[in-house]
PAPAMI-939903 format. One record per atom (N, C-alpha, C, O): residue number from 1; residue in one letter; x, y negated, z. Coordinates in steps of 0.2 Angstrom, whole numbers. Layout:
REM PAPAMI-939903
<r NUM,"A",<X,Y,Z>>
...
//
This chain:
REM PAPAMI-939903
<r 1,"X",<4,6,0>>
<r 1,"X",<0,0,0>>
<r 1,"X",<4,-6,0>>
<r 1,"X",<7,-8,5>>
<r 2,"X",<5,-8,-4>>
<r 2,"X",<8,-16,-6>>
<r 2,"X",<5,-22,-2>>
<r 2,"X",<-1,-22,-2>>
<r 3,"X",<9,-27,2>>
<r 3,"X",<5,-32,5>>
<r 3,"X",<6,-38,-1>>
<r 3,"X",<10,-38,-5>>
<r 4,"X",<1,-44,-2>>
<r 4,"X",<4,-49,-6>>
<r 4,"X",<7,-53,-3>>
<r 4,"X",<6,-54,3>>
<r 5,"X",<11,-55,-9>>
<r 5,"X",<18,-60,-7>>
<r 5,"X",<16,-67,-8>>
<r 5,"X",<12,-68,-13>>
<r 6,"X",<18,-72,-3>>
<r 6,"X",<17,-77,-4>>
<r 6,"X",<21,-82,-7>>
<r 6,"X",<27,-81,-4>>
<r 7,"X",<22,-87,-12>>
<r 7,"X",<25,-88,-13>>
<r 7,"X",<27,-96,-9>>
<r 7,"X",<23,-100,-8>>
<r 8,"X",<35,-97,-6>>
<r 8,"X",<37,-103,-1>>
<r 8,"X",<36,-110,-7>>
<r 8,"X",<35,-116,-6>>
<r 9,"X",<36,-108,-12>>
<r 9,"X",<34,-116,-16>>
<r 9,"X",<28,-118,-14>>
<r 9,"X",<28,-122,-10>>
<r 10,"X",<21,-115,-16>>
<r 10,"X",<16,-117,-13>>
<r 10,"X",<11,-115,-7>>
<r 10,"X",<7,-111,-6>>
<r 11,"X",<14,-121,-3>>
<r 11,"X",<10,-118,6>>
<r 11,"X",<4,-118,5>>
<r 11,"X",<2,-122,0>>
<r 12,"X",<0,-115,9>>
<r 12,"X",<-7,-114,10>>
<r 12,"X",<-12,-122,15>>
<r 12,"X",<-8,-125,19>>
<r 13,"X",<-16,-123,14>>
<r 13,"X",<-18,-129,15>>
<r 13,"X",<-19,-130,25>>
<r 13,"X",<-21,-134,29>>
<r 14,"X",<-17,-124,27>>
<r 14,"X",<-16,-123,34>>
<r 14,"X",<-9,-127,36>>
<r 14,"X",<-8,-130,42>>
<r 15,"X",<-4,-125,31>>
<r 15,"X",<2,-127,33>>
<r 15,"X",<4,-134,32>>
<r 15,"X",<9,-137,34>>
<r 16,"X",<-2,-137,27>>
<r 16,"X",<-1,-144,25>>
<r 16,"X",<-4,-147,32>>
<r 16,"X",<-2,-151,37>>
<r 17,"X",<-10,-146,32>>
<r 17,"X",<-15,-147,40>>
<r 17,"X",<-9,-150,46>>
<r 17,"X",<-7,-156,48>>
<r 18,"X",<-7,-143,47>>
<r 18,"X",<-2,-142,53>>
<r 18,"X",<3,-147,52>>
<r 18,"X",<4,-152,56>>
<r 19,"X",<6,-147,48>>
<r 19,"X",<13,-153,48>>
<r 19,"X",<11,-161,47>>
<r 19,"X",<15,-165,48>>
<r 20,"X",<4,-162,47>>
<r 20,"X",<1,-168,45>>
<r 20,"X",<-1,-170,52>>
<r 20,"X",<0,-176,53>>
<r 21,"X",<-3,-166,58>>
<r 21,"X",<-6,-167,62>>
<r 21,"X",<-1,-167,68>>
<r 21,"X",<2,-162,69>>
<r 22,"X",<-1,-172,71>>
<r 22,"X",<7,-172,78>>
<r 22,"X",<5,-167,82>>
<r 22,"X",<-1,-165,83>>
<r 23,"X",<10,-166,86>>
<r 23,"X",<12,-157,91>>
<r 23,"X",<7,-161,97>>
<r 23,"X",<8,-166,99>>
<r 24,"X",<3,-158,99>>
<r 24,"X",<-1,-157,105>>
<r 24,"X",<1,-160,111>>
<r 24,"X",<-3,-162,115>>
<r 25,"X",<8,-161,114>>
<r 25,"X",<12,-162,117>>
<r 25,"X",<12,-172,117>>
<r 25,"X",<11,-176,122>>
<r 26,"X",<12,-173,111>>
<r 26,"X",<11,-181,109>>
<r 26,"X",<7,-181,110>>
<r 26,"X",<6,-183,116>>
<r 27,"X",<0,-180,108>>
<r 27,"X",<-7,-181,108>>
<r 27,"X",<-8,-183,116>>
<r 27,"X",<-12,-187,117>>
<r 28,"X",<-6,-180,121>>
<r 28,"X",<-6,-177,126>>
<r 28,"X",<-4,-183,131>>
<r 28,"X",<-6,-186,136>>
<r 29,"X",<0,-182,128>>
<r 29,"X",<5,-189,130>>
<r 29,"X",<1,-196,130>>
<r 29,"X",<-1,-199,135>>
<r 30,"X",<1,-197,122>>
<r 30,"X",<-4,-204,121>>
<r 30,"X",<-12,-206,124>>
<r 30,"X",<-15,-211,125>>
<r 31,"X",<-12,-201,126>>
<r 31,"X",<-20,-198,130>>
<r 31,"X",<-17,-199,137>>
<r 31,"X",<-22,-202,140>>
<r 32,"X",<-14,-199,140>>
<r 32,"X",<-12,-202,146>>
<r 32,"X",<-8,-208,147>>
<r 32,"X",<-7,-210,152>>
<r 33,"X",<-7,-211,142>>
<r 33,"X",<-4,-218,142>>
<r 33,"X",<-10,-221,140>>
<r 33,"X",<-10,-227,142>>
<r 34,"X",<-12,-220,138>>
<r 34,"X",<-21,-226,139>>
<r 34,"X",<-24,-225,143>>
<r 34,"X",<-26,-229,145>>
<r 35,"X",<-25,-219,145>>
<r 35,"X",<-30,-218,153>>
<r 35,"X",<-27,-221,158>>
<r 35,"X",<-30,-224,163>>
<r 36,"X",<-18,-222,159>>
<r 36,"X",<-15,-225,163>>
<r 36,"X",<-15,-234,160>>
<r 36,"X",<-13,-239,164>>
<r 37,"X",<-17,-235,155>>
<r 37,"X",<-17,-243,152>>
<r 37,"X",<-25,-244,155>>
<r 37,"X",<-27,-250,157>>
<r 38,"X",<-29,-238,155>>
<r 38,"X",<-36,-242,158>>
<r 38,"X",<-38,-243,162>>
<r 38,"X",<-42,-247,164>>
<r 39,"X",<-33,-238,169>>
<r 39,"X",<-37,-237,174>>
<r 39,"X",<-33,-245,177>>
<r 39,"X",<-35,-250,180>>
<r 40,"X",<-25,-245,175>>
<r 40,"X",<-23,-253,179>>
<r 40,"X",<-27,-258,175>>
<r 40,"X",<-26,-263,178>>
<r 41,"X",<-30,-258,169>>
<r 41,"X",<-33,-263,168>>
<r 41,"X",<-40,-268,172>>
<r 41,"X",<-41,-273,174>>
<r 42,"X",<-44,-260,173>>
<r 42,"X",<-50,-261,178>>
<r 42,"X",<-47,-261,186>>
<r 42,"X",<-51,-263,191>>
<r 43,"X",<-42,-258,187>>
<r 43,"X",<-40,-262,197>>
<r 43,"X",<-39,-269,195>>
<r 43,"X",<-42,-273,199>>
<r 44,"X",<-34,-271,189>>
<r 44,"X",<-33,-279,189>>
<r 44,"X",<-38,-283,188>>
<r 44,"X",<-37,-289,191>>
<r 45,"X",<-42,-282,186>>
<r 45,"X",<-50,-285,185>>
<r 45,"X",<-56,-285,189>>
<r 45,"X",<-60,-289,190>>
<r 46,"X",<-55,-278,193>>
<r 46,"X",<-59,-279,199>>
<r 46,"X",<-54,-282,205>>
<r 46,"X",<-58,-284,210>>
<r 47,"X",<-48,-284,205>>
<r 47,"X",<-45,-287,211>>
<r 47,"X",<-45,-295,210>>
<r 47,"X",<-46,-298,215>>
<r 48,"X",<-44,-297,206>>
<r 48,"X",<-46,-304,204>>
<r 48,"X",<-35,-305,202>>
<r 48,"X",<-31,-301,202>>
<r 49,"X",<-36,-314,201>>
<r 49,"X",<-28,-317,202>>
<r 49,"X",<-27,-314,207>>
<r 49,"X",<-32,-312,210>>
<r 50,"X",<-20,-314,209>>
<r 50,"X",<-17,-313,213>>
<r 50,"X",<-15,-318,219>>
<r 50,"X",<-14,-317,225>>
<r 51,"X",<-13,-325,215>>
<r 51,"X",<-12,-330,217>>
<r 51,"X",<-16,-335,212>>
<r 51,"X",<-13,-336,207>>
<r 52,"X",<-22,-338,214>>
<r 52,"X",<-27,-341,209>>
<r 52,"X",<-22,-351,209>>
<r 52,"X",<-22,-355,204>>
<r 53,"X",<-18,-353,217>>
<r 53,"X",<-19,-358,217>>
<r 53,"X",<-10,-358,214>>
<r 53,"X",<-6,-362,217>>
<r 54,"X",<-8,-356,210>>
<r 54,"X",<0,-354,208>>
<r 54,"X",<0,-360,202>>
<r 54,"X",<3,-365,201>>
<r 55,"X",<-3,-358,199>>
<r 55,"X",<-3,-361,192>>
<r 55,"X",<-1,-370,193>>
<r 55,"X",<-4,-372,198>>
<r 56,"X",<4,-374,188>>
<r 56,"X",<5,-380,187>>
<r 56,"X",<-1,-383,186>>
<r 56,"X",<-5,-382,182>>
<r 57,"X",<-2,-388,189>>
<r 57,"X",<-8,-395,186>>
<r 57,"X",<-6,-401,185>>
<r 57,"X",<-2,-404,189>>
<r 58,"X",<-8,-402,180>>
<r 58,"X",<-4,-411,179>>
<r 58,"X",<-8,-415,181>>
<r 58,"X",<-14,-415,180>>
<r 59,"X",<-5,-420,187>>
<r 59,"X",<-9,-425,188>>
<r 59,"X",<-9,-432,186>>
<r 59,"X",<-3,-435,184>>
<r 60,"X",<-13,-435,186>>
<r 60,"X",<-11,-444,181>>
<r 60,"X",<-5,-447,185>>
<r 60,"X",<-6,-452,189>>
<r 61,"X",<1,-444,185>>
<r 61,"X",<7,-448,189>>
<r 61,"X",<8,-453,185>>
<r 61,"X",<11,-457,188>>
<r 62,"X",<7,-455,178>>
<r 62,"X",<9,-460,174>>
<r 62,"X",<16,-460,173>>
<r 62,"X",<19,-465,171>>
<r 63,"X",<20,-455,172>>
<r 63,"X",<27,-453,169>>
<r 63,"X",<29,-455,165>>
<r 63,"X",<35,-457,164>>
<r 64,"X",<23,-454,158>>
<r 64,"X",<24,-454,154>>
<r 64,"X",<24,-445,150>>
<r 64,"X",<24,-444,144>>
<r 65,"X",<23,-441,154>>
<r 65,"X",<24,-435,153>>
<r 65,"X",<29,-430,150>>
<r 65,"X",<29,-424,146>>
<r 66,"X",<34,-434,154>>
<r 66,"X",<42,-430,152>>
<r 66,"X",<43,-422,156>>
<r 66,"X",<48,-419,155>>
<r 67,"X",<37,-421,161>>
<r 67,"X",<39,-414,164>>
<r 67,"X",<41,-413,168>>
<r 67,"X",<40,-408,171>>
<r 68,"X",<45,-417,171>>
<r 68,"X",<52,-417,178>>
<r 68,"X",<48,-418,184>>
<r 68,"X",<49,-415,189>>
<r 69,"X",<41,-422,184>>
<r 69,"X",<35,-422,190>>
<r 69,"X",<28,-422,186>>
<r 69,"X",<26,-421,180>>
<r 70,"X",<25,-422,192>>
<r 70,"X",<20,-418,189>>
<r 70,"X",<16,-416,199>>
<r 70,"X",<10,-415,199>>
<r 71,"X",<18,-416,204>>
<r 71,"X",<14,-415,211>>
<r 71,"X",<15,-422,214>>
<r 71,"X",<16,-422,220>>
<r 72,"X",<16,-426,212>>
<r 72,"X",<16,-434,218>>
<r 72,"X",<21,-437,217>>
<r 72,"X",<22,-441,221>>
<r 73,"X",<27,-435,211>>
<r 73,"X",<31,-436,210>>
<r 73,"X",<37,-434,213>>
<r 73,"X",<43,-437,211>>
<r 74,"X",<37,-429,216>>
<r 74,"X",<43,-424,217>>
<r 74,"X",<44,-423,210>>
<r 74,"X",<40,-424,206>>
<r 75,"X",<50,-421,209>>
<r 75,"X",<55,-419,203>>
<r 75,"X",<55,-411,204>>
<r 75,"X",<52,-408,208>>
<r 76,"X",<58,-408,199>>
<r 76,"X",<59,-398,199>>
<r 76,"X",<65,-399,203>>
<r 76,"X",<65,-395,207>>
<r 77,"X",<70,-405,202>>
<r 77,"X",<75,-400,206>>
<r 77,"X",<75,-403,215>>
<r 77,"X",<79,-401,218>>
<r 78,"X",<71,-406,216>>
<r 78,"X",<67,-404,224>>
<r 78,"X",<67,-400,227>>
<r 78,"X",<68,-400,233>>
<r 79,"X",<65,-395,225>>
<r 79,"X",<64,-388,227>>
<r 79,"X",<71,-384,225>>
<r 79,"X",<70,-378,225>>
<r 80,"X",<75,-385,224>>
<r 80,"X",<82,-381,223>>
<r 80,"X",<87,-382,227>>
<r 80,"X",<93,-380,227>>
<r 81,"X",<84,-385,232>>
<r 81,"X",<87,-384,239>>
<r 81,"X",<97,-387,238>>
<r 81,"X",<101,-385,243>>
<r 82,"X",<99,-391,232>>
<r 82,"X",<106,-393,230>>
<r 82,"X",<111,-388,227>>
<r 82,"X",<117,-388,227>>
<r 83,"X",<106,-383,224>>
<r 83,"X",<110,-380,220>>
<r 83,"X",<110,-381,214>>
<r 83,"X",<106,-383,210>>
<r 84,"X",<120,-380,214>>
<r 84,"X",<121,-381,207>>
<r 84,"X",<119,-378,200>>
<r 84,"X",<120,-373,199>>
<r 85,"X",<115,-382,196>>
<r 85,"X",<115,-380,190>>
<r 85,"X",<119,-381,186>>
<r 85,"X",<115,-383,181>>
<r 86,"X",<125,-381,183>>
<r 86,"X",<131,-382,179>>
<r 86,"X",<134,-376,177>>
<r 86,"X",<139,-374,180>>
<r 87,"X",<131,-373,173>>
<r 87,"X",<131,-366,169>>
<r 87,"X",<135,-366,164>>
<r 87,"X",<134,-362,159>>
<r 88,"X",<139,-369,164>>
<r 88,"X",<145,-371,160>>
<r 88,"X",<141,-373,152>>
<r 88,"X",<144,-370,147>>
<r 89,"X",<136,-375,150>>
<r 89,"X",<132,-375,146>>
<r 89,"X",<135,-382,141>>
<r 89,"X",<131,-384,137>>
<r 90,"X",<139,-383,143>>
<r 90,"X",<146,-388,139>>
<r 90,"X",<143,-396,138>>
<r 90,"X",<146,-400,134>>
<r 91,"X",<137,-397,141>>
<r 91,"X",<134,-401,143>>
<r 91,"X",<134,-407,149>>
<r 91,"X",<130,-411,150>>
//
């Protein structure tokens, strides 16, 4: 009894299927990177900001709106407590 021979030129539409279709493992994987992208998206949204009062507000200091103040006239480097920023930045 003779079995038939396949020939390796033309694969059968299973083999083409199979190789088009990514290994289980991936699949697998991507399916837990979005379950883990959903569940911290819905903690983050039911927990609210973190810090709502954080964010910058400009107020009418009349500056001119150069950026350096911006809370009653404190400057940014007020809060750096005297440290040096000379970053060798050849400036």
């Amino acid at each position: 009894m003779e079995e038939p021979e396949q020939s390796s030129s033309s694969p059968g539409a299973g083999a083409v299927l199979r190789r088009l279709v990514p290994p289980p493992a991936l699949c697998g994987f991507l399916l837990l990177l979005a379950l883990v992208f959903t569940v911290s998206y819905a903690v983050g949204a039911q927990a609210g900001p973190v810090a709502p009062g954080m964010h910058r507000t400009e107020t009418g200091t009349g500056t001119g709106g150069d950026g350096k103040t911006g809370d009653g006239g404190a400057t940014d480097m007020d809060d750096m407590d005297g440290m040096n920023m000379d970053h060798g930045s050849g400036g």
